[in-house]
C-alpha positions in Angstrom: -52.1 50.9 85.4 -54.3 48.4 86.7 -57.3 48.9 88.7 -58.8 46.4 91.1 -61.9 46.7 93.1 -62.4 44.2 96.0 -65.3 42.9 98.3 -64.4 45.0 101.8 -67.0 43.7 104.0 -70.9 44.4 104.3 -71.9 46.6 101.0 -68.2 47.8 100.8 -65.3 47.3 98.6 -61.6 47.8 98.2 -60.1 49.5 95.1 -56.8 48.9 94.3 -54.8 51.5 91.6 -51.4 49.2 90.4 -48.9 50.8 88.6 -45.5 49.2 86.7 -42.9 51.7 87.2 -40.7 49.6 85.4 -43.2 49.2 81.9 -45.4 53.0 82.8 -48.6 52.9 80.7 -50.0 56.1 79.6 -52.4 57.1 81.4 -50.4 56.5 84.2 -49.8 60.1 84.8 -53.1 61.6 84.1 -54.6 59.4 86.5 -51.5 61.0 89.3 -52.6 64.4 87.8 -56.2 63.7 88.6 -55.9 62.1 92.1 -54.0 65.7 93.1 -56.0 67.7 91.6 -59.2 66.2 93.2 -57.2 65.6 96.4 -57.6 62.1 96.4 -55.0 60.6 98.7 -55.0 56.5 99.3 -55.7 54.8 102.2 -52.7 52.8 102.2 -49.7 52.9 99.7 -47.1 50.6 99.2 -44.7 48.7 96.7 -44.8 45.1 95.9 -44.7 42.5 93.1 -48.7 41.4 92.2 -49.3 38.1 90.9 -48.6 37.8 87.1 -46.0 40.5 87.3 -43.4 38.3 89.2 -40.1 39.7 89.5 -41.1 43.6 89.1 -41.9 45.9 92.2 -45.5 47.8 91.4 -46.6 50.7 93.1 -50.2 50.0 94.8 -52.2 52.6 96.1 -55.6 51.4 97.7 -58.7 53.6 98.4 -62.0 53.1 100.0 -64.3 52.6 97.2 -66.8 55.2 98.7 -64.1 57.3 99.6 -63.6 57.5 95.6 -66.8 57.4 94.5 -67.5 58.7 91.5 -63.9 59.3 90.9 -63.4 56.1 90.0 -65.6 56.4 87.0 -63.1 59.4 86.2 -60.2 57.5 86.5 -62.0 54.5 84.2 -62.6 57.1 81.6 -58.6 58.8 81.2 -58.1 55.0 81.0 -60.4 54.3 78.0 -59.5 57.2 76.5 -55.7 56.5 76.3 -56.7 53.4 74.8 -59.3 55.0 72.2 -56.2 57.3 71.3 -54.1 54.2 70.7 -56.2 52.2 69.2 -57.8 55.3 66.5 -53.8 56.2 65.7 -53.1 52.4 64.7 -56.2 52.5 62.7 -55.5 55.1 61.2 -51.7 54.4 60.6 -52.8 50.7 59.1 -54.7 52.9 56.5 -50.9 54.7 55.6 -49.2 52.0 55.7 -51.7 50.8 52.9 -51.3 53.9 50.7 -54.7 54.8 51.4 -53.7 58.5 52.8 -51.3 60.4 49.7 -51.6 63.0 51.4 -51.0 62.1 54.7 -47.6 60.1 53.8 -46.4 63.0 51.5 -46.7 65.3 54.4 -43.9 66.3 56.5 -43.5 64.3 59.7 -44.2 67.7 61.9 -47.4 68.1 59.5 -48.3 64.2 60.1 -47.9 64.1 63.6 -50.5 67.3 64.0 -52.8 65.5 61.6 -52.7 62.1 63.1 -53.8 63.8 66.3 -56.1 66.0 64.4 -58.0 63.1 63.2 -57.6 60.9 66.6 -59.4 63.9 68.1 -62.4 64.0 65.1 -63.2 60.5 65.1 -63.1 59.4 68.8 -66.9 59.0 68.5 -69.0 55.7 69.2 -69.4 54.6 65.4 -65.6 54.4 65.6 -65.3 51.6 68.2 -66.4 47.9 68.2 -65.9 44.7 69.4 -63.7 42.0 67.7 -64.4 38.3 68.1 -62.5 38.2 71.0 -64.3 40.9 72.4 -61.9 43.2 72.7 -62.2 47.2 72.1 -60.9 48.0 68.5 -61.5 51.4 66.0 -62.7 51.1 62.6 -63.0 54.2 60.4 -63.7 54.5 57.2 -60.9 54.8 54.9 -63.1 57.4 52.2 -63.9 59.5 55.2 -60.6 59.2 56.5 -59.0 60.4 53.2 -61.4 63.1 53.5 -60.8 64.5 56.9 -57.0 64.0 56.1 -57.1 66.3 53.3 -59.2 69.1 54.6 -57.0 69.4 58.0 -53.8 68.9 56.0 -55.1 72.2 53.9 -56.3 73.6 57.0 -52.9 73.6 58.7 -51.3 75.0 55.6 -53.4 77.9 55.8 -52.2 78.1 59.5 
């Protein structure tokens, strides 16, 4: 999903919500789930192909940027957090790939799977994200506490 927000006139502005039905991103549905929940209908809906994603019909649904207020805060947030998710389980699967998590890669893949969101959950906290050079969003956790957390929620879900 995409999100645009326009000049509309004096002090007001367009927002535009884009999404690719034909590559879905995932927060796609989270943002649909909050939009009903909060009762948020658009102003005007439609489906067309937007400039750069020639040759695929997107779904646009366009709002009043008052109308959403805050909202659209809300909506920025499921976004980042989709991408924190993403970006803390490809961290933290670089550090397996390594060999830097035995226990991790000796667990079974039900038992990895619960971990890896175990530990996507424990470190999405500021001191895990950064910029790179390009100035894009990226995670960074250390590998020592990683091996750490790793462990004791591996032992924890034994227990379970």
């Amino acid at each position: 999903m995409y999100i645009t927000v326009e000049p509309a006139g004096l002090m007001m502005h367009t927002v535009k919500l884009v999404f690719d039905p034909s590559d879905p991103a995932a927060e796609d549905q989270k943002v649909r789930d909050y939009l009903g929940e909060h009762e948020l209908e658009p102003r005007y809906h439609w489906f067309a192909e937007i400039e750069g994603l020639e040759g695929r019909e997107c779904e646009i649904m366009q709002f009043g940027g008052c109308y959403l207020g805050r909202n659209l805060q809300n909506i920025g947030m499921i976004q980042r957090r989709v991408v924190e998710d993403e970006l803390l389980t490809a961290e933290i699967n670089r550090h397996l790939a390594a060999g830097n998590l035995s226990d991790l890669a000796n667990a079974s893949d039900s038992k990895r799977e619960d971990t890896i969101a175990a530990l996507v959950e424990e470190f999405r906290v500021e001191e895990s994200f950064g910029q790179d050079d390009a100035g894009e969003l990226r995670a960074t956790v250390d590998v020592d506490a990683l091996q750490e957390a790793a462990t004791r929620t591996l032992a924890t879900a034994g227990e379970a």
